[in-house]
C-alpha positions as YAML, in Angstrom:
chain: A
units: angstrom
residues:
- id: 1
  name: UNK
  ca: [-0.87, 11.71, 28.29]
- id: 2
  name: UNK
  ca: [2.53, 10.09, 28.08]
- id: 3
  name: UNK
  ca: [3.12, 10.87, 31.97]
- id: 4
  name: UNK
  ca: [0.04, 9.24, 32.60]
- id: 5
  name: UNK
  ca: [0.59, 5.92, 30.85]
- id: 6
  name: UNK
  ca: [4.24, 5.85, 32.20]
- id: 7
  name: UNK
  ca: [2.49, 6.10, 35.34]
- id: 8
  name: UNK
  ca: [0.04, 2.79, 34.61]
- id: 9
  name: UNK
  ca: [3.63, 0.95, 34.10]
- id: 10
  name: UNK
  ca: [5.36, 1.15, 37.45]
- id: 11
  name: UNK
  ca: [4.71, -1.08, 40.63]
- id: 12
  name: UNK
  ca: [2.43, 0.09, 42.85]
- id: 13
  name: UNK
  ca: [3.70, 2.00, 46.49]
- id: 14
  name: UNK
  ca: [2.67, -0.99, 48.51]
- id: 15
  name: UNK
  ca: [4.96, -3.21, 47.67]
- id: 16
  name: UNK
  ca: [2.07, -5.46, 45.26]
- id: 17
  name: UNK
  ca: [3.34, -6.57, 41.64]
- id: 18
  name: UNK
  ca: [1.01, -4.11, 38.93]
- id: 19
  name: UNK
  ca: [-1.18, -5.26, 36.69]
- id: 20
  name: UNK
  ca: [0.08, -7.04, 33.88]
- id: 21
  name: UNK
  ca: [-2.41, -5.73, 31.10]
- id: 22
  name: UNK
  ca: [-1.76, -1.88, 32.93]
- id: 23
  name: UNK
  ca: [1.85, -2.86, 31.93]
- id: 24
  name: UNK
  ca: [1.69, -3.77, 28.15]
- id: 25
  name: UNK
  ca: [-0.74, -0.88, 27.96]
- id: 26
  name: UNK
  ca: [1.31, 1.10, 26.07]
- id: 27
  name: UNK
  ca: [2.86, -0.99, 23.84]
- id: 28
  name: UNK
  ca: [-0.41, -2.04, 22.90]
- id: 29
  name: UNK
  ca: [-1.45, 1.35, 21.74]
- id: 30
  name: UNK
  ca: [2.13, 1.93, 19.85]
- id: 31
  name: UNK
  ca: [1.11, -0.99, 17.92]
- id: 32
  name: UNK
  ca: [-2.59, 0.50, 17.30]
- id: 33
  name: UNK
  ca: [-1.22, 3.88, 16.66]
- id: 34
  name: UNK
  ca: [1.19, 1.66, 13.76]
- id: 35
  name: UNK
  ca: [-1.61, 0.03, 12.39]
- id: 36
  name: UNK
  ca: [-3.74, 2.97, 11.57]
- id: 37
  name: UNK
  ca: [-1.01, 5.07, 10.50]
- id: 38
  name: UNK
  ca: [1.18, 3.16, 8.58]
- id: 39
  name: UNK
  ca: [-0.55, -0.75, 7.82]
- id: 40
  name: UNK
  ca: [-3.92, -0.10, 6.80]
- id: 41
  name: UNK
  ca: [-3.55, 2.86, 4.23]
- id: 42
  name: UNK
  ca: [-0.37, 0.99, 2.30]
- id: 43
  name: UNK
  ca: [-2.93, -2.18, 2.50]
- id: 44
  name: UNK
  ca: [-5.57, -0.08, 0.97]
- id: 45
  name: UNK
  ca: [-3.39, 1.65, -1.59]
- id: 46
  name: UNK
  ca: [-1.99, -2.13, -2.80]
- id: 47
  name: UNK
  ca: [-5.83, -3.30, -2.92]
- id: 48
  name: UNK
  ca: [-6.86, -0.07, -5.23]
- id: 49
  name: UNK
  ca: [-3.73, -0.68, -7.29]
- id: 50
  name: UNK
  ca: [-4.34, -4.67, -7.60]
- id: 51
  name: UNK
  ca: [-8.19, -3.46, -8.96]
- id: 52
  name: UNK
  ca: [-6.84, -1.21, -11.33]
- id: 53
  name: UNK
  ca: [-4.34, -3.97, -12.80]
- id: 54
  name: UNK
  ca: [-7.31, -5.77, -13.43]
- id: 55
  name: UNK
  ca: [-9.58, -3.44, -14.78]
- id: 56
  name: UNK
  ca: [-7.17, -2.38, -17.31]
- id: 57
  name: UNK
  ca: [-8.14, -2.98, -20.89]
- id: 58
  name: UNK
  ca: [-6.77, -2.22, -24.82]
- id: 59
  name: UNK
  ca: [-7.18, 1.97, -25.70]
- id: 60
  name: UNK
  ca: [-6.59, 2.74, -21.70]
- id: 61
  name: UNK
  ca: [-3.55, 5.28, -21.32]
- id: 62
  name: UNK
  ca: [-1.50, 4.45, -18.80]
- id: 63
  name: UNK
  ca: [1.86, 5.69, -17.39]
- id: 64
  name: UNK
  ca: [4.36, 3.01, -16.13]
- id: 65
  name: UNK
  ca: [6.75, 3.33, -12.47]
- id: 66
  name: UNK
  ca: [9.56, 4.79, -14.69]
- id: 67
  name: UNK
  ca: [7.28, 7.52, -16.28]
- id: 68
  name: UNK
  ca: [6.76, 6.09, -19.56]
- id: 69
  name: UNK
  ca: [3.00, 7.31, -21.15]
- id: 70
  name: UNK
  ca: [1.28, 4.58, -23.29]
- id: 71
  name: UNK
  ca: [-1.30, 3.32, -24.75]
- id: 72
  name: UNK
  ca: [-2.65, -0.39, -24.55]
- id: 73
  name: UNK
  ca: [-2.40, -1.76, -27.55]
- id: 74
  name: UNK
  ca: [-2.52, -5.81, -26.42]
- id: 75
  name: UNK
  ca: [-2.33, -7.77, -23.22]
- id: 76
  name: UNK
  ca: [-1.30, -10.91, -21.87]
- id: 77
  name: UNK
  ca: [-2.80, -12.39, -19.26]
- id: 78
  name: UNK
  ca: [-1.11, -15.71, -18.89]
- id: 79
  name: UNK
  ca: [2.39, -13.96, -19.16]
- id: 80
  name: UNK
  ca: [0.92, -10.78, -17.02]
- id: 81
  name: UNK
  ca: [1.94, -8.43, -19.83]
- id: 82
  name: UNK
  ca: [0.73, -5.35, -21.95]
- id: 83
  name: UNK
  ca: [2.08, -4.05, -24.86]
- id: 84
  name: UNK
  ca: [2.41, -0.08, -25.17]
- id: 85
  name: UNK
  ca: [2.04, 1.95, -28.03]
- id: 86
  name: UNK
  ca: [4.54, 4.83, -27.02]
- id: 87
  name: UNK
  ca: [5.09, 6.44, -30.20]
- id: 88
  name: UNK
  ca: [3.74, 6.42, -33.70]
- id: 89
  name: UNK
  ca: [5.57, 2.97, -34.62]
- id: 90
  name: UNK
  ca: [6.95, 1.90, -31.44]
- id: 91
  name: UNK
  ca: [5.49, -0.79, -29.49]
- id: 92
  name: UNK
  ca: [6.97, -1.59, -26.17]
- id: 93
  name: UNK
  ca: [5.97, -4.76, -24.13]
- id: 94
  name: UNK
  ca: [5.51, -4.12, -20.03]
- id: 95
  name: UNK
  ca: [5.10, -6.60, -17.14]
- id: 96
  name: UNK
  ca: [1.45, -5.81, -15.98]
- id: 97
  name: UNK
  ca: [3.03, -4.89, -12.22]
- id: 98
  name: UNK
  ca: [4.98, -2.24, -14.09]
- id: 99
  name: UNK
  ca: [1.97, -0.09, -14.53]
- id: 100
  name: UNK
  ca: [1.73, 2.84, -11.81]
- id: 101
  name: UNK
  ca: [-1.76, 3.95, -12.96]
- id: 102
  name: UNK
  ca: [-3.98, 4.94, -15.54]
- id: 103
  name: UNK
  ca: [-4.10, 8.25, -17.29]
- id: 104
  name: UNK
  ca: [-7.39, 10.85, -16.72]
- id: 105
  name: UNK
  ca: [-8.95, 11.22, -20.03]
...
């Protein structure tokens, strides 16, 4: 397949300048290949994570990005922050983007 677009790129035997949209073919499809593969799952992943941040409430057990487990104790909003219950008596407050995800019942 790669011969063949290679092919669409170069000038054609009679002398005549190609096609300009048979020139940018390629590059086109690099860029679609791009946005499937790489774009649109990291945009989805960043949507489902921006849902859960929202849907998060007190009693939820939760697990932060550096692997601390917690409960919800209190929350926030205009300062974007939860409070954790890690431990028996310790409370530890948490930005709300520090939360990786919630924990499965």
């Amino acid at each position: 397949m790669i011969h063949w677009l290679l092919a669409l790129g170069q000038a054609p035997a009679d002398g005549s300048s190609p096609n300009p949209i048979l020139t940018f073919l390629p590059f086109l499809l690099m860029i679609l290949v791009v946005w499937f593969l790489l774009i649109r799952p990291q945009r989805k992943r960043a949507k489902e994570h921006t849902t859960m941040l929202t849907a998060l409430q007190k009693g939820d057990k939760v697990v932060t990005s550096s692997g601390m487990l917690g409960t919800i104790v209190g929350m926030n909003e205009q300062d974007s922050t939860v409070v954790l219950k890690v431990a028996d008596d310790t409370k530890i407050e948490f930005l709300k983007s520090a939360i990786a995800g919630k924990m499965d019942k």
